[in-house]
N, C-alpha and C positions, 0 to 999 in steps of 0.2 A: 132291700132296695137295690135296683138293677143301677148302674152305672152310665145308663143311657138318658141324652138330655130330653126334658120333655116338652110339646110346646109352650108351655104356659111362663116355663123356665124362659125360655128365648125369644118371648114375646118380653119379657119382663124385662130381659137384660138389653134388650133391643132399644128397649122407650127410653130407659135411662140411657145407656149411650148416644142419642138422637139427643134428648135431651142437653147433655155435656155439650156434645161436639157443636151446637146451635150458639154457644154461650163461648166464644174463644177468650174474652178476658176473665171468667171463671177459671175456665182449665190453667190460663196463666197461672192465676193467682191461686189456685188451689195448688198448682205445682211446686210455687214458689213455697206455699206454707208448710206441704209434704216435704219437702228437700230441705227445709228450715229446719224445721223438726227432727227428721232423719241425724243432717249435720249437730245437732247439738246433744242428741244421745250417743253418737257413736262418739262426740269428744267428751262427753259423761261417763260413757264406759271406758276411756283411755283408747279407743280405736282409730286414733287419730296418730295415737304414739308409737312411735318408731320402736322408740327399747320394747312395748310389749310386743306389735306385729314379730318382730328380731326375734323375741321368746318364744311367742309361738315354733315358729319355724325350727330353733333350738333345741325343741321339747323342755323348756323351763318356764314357761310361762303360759297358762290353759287360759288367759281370760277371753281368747278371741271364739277359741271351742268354744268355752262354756255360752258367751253371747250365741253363738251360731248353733246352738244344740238347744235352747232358749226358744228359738226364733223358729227352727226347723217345728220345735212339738207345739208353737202359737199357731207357726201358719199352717200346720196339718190340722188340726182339729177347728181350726177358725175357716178355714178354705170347704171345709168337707160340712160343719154347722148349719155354715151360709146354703150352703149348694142343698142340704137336705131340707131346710125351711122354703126354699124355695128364693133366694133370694140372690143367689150368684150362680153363674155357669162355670163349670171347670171347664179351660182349654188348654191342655198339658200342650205343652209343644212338642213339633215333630221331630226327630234326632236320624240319626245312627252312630255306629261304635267310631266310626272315623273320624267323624267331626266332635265327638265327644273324646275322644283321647288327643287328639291334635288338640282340641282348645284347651284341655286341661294340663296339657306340656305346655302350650306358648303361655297361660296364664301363670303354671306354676315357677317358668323360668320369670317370668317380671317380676312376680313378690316375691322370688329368693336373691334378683338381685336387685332390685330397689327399696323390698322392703314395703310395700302396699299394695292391695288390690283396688278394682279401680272407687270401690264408693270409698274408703278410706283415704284414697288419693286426695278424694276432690275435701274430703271433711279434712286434711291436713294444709290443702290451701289455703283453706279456708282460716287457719290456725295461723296462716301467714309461713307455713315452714318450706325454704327454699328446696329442699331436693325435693320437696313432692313439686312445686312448680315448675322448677328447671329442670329437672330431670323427669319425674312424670308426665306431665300434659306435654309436654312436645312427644312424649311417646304414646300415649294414647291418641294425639291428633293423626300423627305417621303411622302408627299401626288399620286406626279406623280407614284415611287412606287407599293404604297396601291391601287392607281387604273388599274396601269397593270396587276397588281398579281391578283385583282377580277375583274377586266372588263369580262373576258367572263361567267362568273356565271351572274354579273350582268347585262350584254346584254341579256341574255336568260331571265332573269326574272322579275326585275323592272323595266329596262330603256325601256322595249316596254310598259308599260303600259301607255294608253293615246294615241297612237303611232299615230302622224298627216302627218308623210312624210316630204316631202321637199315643204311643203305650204307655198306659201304667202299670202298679206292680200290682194291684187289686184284679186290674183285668186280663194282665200277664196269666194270675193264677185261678182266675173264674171266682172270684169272692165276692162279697160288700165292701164296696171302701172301708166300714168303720172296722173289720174283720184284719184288715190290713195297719190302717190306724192306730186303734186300742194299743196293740203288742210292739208296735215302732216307740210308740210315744214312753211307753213303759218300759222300755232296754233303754232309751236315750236318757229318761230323766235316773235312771239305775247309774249309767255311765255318770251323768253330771255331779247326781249324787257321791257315788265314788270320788271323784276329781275332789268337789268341795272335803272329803274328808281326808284327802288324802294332800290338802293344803298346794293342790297345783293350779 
């Protein structure tokens, strides 16, 4: 199966989003259930909790890995499912190396020193716990901000450098997605596996 969208596919995903955007207190209310939902497993998994985020970062505590290692082999084989039944488009987003190592230092400098990233932020507000309010959300509001205010200087000039498009690694290497799939999802769940026996 070629990796290219077909029309039938984009005919499809077109009616349902037409559909959605038609209905604005759906999308509310659908959003609000999604982000309900969200907040109440991530405080089910402890991802809300400060000492595990702190662990992670540590290297003594794997619960946020093993969630996010979880979540990576759901949403590959559920993303790639949808899309081969005919029933979702894939739209990988567009990058380059600049704007992916810059966002990944200024994100990693916030969870090393606050201790959350941002959906954990908001599911610890949510828990009523003061550093993620007082200290998170005013930094997430000022940072979103600082990047509206220079996003267009900075789209013109570092975030294109490195500039790779909207590549994936399937078509990076001329394969089938599932070709790429299969063998991710089978080291990942090896890794998780390993962790869980290895009591981290």
């Amino acid at each position: 199966m070629s990796d290219t969208i077909s029309q039938p596919e984009i005919k499809m995903s077109a009616a349902v989003l037409s559909a959605l955007h038609g209905r604005r207190w759906w999308q509310l209310c659908s959003g609000l259930a999604a982000g309900t939902i969200f907040g109440f497993l991530l405080r089910k998994g402890r991802l809300t909790d400060y000492d595990v985020l702190s662990g992670q970062l540590l290297l003594a505590d794997f619960t946020v890995a093993k969630v996010m290692i979880t979540a990576v082999v759901t949403g590959m084989v559920g993303i790639h499912l949808l899309r081969s039944l005919g029933w979702a488009v894939h739209h990988p987003k567009e990058g380059s190396w600049a704007s992916v190592g810059i966002g990944g230092l200024i994100f990693g400098a916030g969870f090393g020193l606050l201790g959350y990233c941002p959906g954990t932020l908001a599911g610890a507000v949510g828990t009523g716990a003061l550093d993620a309010l007082l200290g998170g959300m005013p930094g997430i509001l000022i940072g979103t901000w600082l990047f509206a205010l220079f996003y267009p200087r900075l789209d013109r000039t570092v975030l294109k450098r490195g500039y790779f498009g909207a590549l994936t690694f399937p078509q990076m290497w001329g394969v089938n997605p599932w070709a790429a799939v299969c063998p991710v999802c089978f080291l990942l769940l090896l890794l998780l596996f390993w962790l869980e026996r290895a009591g981290l």
